[in-house]
N, C-alpha and C positions, 0 to 999 in steps of 0.2 A: 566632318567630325565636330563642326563648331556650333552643333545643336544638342550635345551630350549633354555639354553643363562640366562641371569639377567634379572631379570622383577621384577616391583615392582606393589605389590596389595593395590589398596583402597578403601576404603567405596564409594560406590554409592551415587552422590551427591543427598539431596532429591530434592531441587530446580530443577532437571531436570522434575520431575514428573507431574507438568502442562504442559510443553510441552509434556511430551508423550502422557498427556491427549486429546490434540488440535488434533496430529496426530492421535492417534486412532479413536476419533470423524470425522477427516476430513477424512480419507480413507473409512469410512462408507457412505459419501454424495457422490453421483452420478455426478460429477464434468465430467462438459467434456473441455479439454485445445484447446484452437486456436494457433496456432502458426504464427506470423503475422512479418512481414517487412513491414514497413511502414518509407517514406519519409517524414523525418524532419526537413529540410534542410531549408522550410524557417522560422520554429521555430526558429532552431538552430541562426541561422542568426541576427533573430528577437532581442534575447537575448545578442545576441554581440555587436548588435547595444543600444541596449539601456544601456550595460555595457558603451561603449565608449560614449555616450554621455552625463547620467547622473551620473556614477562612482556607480553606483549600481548593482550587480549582481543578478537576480532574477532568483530563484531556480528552478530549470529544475522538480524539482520532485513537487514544487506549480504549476506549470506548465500542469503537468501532469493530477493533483488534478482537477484543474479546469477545462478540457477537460475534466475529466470521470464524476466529478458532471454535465455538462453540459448532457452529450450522457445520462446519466443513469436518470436526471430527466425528460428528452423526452421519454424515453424508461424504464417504471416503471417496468415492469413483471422482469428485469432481478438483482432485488435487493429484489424483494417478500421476504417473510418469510411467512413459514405454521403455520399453526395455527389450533393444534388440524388433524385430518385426510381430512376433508372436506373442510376447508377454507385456503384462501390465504390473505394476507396483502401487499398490497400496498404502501408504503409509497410515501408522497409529497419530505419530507426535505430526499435528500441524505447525510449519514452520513459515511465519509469514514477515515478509522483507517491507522495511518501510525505509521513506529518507528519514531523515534527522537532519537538519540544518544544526551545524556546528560554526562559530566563529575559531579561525586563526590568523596570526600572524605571519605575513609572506617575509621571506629573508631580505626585502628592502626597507620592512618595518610597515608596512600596509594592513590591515585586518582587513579581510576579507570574510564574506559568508558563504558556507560552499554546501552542498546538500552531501551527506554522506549516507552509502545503504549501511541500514542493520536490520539483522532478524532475529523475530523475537522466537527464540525456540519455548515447543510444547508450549503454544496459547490456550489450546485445546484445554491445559492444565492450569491453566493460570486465571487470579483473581482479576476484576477491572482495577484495582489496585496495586497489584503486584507489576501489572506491564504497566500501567502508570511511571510509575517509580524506576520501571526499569528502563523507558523511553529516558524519564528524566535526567537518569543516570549517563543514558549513552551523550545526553545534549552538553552534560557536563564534567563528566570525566577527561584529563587529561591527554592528548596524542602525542603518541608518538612519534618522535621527527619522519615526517614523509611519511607520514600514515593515510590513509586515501579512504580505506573502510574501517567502519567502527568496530574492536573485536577480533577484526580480522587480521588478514599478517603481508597483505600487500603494499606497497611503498610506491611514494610516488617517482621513484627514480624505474623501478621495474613496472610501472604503467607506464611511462612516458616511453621510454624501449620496447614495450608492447603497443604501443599506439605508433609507432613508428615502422613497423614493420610492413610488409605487404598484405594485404586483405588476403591470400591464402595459407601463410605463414600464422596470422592471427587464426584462421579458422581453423587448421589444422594442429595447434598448437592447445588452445583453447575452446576452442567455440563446440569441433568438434570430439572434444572427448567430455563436454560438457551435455552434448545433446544425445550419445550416444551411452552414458553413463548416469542412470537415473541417483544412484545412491550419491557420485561425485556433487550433480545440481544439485542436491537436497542438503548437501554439506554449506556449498558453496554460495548458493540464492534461496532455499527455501522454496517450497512447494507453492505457498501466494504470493501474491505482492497485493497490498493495499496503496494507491497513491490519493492524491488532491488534484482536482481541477483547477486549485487555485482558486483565484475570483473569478469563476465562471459564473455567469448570473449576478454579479453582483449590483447591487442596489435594488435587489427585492424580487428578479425574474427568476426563473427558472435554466441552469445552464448543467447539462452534461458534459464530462467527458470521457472520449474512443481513446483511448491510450495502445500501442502499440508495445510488443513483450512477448516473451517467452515462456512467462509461466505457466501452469495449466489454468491457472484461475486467477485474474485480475480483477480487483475491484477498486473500481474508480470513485471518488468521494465527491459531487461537484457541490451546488449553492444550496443553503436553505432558504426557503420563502416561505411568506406567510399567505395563505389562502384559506376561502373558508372549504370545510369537510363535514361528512355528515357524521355526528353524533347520536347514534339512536335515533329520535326521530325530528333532530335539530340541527339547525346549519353553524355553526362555529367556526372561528377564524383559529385555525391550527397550523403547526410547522412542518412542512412537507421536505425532506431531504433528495434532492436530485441525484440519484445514483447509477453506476452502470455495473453491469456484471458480465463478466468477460468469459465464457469457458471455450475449451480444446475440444471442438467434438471430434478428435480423434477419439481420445478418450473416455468420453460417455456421450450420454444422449440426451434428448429434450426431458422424457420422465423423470430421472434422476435429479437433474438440474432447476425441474419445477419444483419436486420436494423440497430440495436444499431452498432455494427461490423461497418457495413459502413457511419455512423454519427459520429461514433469515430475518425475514420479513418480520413474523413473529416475535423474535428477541427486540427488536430495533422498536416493534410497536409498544412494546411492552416493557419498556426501559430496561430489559435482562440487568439484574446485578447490582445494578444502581442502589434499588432501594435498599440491600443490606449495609449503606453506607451513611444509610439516616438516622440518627443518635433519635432513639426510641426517647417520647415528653417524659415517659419518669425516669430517664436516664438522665436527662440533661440537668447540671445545675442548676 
């Protein structure tokens, strides 16, 4: 044993146990990943520009929001939820789950930073300014003692007793009347989820990420890089965003999913929404 070295043993924390749960549920759903490059360059643009001229920075990941609410309420199959063996649910209002990093104080006087879900209900309906606003809102509004999610009404005293339980008591409690109950999910997580790869790629490569989930449609956000692209009939150096698209082909299939794919794509090239945020020259002072 005198080749180990020092190591120190600890209790398994239980709080890791809803996420194992998410993962083992999400490795059982038939999720197939796109891996996409796509030019965002007059996004990107779009956002600097209206930094510099109204002193406001609007969130690349609102941004984002509003582009997949858009593609996803054109293209409904690819946010379905089954229901029971033989039917599918279609939903109108796109309801998409994102973290929010909130700071709190732990009751030994620690601040802590902890990712909390919120979802932005009906994006579908909503301006790149309005989920702006309402991201920013979730980041900064007030929690409630032992609040765990944004919005929502769970505690972290009745997660910690949920995470403490046995993995079929959690599944049968939760997991399953979640998977088995498309209207309950859609209350409860929302029909996407958009996350971050973090610093994947970072320092100028290109980096994806496979994220693992439950929802019918994950979109993954990774690095932006700068490479050149073809402009007409010129090479340019433009910003390419590293993205993954996750969908359920339970649920639908390659055609549908290429539509959506290429009406995404679309918005994102095209800086959707942006521009109506640029104070028109005779408007401005």
């Amino acid at each position: 044993m005198d080749d180990i070295g020092t190591y120190q043993e600890r209790k398994f924390p239980a709080f890791r146990n809803p996420t194992i749960d998410v993962l083992e549920h999400g490795r059982k759903k038939h999720h197939i990943p796109l891996l996409l490059e796509i030019d965002v360059t007059a996004g990107r643009s779009y956002l600097r520009q209206i930094k510099a001229e109204t002193g406001q920075a609007i969130s690349f990941t609102a941004w984002i929001i509003t582009c997949v609410g858009q593609a996803v309420g054109e293209h409904k199959h690819v946010h379905a939820l089954r229901k029971g063996r033989r039917r599918l649910i279609l939903f109108d209002d796109v309801d998409v789950s994102v973290l929010v990093e909130r700071t709190v104080t732990r009751d030994d006087g620690r601040v802590q930073t902890l990712p909390m879900p919120y979802v932005v209900r009906k994006a579908n309906e909503k301006s790149v300014q309005t989920i702006h606003n309402e991201i920013r809102a979730a980041q900064e509004t007030p929690l409630a003692k032992d609040e765990v999610q944004i919005g929502g009404r769970r505690r972290v005293s009745a997660t910690r007793l949920f995470a403490m339980l046995p993995t079929f008591l959690r599944n049968l409690l939760v997991w399953r009347r979640l998977t088995h109950n498309p209207f309950r999910a859609k209350k409860a997580m929302g029909t996407v989820v958009v996350t971050s790869a973090g610093d994947a790629g970072k320092g100028g490569g290109s980096g994806w990420g496979i994220p693992l989930g439950i929802h019918p449609l994950i979109v993954a956000v990774g690095s932006i890089a700068r490479k050149p692209g073809v402009v007409g009939d010129a090479i340019e150096i433009r910003e390419f965003l590293s993205l993954t698209v996750m969908f359920d082909h339970d649920v639908t299939d390659g055609a549908p999913v290429a539509r959506f794919v290429q009406y995404f794509k679309e918005l994102l090239e095209t800086g959707y929404a942006l521009d109506k945020l640029i104070v028109p020259i005779d408007a401005r002072p």
